[in-house]
C-alpha positions as CSV (number, residue, x, y, z in Angstrom):
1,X,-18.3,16.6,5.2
2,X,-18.0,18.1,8.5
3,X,-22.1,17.1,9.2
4,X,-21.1,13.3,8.8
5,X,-20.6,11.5,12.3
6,X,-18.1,9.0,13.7
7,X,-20.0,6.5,15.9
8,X,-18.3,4.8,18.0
9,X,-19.2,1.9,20.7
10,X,-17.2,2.4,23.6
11,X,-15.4,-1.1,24.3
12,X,-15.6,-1.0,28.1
13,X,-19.3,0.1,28.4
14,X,-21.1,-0.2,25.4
15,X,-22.4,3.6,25.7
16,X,-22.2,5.5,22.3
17,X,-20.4,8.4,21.4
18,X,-19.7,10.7,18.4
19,X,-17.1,12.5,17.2
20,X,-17.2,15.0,14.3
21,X,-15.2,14.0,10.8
22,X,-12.5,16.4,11.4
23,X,-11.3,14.1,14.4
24,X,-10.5,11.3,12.4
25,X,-9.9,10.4,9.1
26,X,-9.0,7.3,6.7
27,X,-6.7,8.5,4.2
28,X,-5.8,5.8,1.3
29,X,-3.1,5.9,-1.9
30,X,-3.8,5.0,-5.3
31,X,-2.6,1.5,-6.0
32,X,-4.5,0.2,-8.9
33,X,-6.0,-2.4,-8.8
34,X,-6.4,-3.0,-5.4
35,X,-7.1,1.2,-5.0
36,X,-8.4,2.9,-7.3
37,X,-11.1,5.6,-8.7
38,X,-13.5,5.8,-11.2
39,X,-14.2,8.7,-13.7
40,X,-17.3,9.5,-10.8
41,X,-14.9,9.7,-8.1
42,X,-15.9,6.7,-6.4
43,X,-13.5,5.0,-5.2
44,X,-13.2,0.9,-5.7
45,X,-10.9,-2.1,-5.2
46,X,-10.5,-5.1,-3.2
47,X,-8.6,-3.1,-0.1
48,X,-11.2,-0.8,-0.2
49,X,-14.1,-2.9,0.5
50,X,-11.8,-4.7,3.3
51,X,-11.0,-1.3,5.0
52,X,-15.3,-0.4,4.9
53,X,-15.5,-3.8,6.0
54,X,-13.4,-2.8,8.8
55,X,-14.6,0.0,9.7
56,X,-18.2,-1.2,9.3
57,X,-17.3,-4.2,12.0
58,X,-15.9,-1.6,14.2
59,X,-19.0,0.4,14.4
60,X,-17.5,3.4,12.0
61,X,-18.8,5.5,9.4
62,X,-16.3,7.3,7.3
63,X,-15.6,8.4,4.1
64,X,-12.7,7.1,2.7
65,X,-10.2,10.3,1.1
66,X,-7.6,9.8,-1.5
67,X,-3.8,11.4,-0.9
68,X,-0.6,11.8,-2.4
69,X,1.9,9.6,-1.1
70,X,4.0,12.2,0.6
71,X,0.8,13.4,2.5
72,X,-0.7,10.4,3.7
73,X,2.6,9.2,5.1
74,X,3.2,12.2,7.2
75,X,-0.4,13.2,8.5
76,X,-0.7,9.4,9.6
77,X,2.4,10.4,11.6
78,X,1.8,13.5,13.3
79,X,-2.0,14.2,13.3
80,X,-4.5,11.6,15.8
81,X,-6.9,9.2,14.6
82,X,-5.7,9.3,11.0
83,X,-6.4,5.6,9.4
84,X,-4.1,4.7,6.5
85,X,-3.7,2.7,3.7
86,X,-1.7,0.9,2.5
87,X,1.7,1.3,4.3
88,X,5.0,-1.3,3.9
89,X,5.9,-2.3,7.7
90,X,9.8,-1.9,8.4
91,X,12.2,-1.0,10.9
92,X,12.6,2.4,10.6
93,X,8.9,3.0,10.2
94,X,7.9,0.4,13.5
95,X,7.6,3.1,16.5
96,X,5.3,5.4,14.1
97,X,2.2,3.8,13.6
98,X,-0.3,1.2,15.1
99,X,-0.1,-1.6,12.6
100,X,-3.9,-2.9,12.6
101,X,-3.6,-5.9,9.8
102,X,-1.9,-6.6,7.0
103,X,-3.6,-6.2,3.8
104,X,-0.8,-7.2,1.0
105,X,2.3,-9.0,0.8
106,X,5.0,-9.1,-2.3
107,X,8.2,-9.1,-3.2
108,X,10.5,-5.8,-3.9
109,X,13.3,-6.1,-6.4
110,X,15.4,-4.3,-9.2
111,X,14.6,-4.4,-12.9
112,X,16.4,-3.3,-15.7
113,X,16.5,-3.8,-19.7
114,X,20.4,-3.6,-19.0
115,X,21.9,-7.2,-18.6
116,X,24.3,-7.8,-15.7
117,X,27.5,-9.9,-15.9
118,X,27.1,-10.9,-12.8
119,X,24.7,-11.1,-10.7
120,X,23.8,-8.7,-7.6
121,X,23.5,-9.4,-4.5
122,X,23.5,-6.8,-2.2
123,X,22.1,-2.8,-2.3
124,X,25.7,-1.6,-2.4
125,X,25.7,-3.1,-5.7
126,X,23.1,-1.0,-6.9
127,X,25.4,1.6,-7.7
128,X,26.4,0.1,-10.9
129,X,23.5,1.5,-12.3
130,X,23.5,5.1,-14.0
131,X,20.4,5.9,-12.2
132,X,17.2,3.8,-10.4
133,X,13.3,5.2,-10.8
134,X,11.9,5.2,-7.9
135,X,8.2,6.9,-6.8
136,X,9.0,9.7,-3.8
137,X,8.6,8.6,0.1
138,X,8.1,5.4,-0.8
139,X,9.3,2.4,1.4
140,X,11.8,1.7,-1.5
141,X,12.9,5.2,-2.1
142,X,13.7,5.2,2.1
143,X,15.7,2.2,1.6
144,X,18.1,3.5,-1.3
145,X,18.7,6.8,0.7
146,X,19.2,5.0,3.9
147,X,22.3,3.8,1.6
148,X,23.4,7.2,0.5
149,X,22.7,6.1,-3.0
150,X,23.5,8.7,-5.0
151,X,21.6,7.5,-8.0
152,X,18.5,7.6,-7.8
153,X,15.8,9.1,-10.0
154,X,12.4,10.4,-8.0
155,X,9.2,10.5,-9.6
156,X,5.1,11.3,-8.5
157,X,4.1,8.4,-9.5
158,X,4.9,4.7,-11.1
159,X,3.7,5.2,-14.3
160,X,6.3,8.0,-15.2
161,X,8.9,5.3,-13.0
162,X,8.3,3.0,-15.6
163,X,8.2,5.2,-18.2
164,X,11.9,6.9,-17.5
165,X,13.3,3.2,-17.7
166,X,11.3,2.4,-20.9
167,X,12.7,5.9,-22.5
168,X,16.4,5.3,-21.5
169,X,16.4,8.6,-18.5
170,X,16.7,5.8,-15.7
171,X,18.6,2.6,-16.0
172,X,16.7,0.7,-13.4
173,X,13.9,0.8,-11.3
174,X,12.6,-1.0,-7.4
175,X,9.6,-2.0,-7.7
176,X,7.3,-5.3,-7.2
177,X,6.6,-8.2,-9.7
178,X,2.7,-7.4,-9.6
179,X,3.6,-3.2,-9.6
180,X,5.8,-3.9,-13.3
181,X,2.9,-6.4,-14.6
182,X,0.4,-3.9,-13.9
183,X,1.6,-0.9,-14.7
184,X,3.2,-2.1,-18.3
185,X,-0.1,-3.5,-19.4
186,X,-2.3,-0.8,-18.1
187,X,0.6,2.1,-20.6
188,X,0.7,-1.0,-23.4
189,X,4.3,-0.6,-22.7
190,X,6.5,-3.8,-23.9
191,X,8.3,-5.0,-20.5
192,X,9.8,-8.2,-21.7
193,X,13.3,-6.7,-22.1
194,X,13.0,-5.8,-18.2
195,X,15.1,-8.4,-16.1
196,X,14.7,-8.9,-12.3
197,X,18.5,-8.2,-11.3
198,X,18.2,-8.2,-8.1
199,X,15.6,-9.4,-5.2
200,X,15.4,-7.3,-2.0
201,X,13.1,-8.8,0.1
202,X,9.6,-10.3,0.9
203,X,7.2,-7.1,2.2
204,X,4.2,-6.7,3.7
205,X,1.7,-3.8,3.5
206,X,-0.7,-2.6,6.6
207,X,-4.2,-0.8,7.7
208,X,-2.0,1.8,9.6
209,X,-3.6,4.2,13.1
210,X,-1.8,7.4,13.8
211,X,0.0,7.2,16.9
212,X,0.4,10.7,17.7
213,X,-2.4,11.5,20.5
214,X,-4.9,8.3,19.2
215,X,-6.5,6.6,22.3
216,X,-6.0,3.4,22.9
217,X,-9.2,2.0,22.8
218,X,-9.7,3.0,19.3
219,X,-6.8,1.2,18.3
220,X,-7.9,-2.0,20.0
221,X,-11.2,-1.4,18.6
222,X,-9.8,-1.4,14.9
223,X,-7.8,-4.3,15.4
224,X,-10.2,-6.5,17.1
225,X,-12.6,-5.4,14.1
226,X,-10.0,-6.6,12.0
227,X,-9.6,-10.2,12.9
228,X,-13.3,-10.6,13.2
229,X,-14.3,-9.0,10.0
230,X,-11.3,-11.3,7.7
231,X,-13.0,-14.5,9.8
232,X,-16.7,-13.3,8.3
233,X,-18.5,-14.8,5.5
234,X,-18.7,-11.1,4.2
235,X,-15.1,-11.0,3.6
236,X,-14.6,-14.2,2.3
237,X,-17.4,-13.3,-0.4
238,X,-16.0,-10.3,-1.2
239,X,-12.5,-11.8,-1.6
240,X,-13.6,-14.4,-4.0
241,X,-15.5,-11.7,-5.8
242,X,-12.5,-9.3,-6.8
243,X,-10.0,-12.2,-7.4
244,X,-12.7,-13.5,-10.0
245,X,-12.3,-10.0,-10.8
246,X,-8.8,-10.0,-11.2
247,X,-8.2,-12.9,-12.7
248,X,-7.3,-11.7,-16.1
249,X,-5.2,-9.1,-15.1
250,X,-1.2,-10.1,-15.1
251,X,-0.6,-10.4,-11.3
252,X,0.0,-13.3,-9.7
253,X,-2.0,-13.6,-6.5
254,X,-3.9,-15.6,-3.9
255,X,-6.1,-14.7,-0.7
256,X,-4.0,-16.5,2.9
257,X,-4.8,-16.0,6.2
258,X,-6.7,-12.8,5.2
259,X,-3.7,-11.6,3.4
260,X,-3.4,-10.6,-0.2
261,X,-0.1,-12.5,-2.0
262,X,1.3,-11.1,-4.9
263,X,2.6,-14.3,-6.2
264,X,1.2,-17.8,-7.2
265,X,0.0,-19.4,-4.9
């Protein structure tokens, strides 16, 4: 890996230069469908060809490296010229990255087999619940802990999530519509007796640059890469590809503005 180079165009001169892999690196989550790998290892799904796309537009070449949540998050924080994927834009999360383009949008909420009396309308209320799944470091895990909640149940990934609510350990679990569609078709797990009891808010997901000692110009690079590349016939085709693609999966979704939505259209 270390004998694969960088190339970048500089933007004020045009004059090529290299830099070695170990200078910058594009670091991506597993969120099937839209990321995913295959038993070779490759890895495939609509936000994968966009971020190639990308980079391709922006005169890049690298390899794209899966992470564990926890480790993607952090190294896009405190190492340079780490590109990352795909990260939920919020408040307390503003000031660490450059936020190059949105990729996804969708809507976090609550969902439980356990009927409420009434309905819920606030986090606070939250703590009816005996305990909420919820996958570690994510956006939705941040938010219940920025509310002290006291009940909440961490996991490594969604599948287990879904799993603990299924088998009774957790009461409740944040999530998305398209995340509980997904993930209880993909275990043949019978969701139907999940309710949505309560609807946070509408989120939006991001091509994320490292902060921490990236130059400038990269950044303006990436992003200027980014609005051409979603205005190209090449991503248009390749849109329209994976949502043939996806059609007969149960998500919801629809290609606007060179944004993903995780709902009908």
């Amino acid at each position: 890996m270390n004998s694969i180079l960088i190339i970048l165009f500089s933007l004020n001169s045009g004059a090529l230069f290299a830099q070695s892999s170990k200078d910058f690196w594009v670091l991506a989550y597993p969120e099937p469908p839209f990321i995913e790998q295959t038993e070779k290892g490759q890895l495939t799904g609509l936000l994968v060809d966009e971020v190639k796309g990308i980079l391709a537009t922006a005169g890049i070449r690298q390899q794209i490296l899966l992470a564990p949540w926890k480790r993607l998050e952090q190294e896009a924080k405190v190492k340079a010229n780490v590109l990352a994927f795909a990260l939920t834009r919020t408040s307390e999360r503003e000031d660490s990255y450059h936020w190059i383009t949105p990729l996804t949008a969708n809507v976090y909420s609550v969902y439980s087999p356990h009927k409420q009396l009434k309905p819920l309308n606030s986090l606070e209320q939250l703590s009816e619940f005996d305990s909420i799944a919820v996958l570690e470091n994510d956006v939705r895990h941040k938010i219940l802990q920025a509310q002290n909640a006291k009940n909440v149940h961490v996991y490594s990934n969604w599948s287990d999530a879904i799993d603990s609510v299924v088998n009774k350990q957790s009461s409740a679990i944040f999530f998305s519509d398209a995340g509980m569609q997904y993930f209880c078709r993909e275990q043949g797990k019978d969701c139907n007796q999940f309710e949505r009891v309560f609807m946070y808010e509408r989120t939006v997901t991001y091509l994320t640059l490292s902060k921490v000692g990236t130059n400038t110009e990269l950044v303006n690079r990436l992003k200027s890469a980014a609005n051409r590349y979603k205005h190209s016939d090449a991503f248009k085709l390749i849109s329209k590809n994976w949502l043939k693609q996806y059609q007969n999966l149960p998500i919801p979704m629809h290609m606007e503005d060179g944004v993903l939505n995780l709902w009908n259209k």
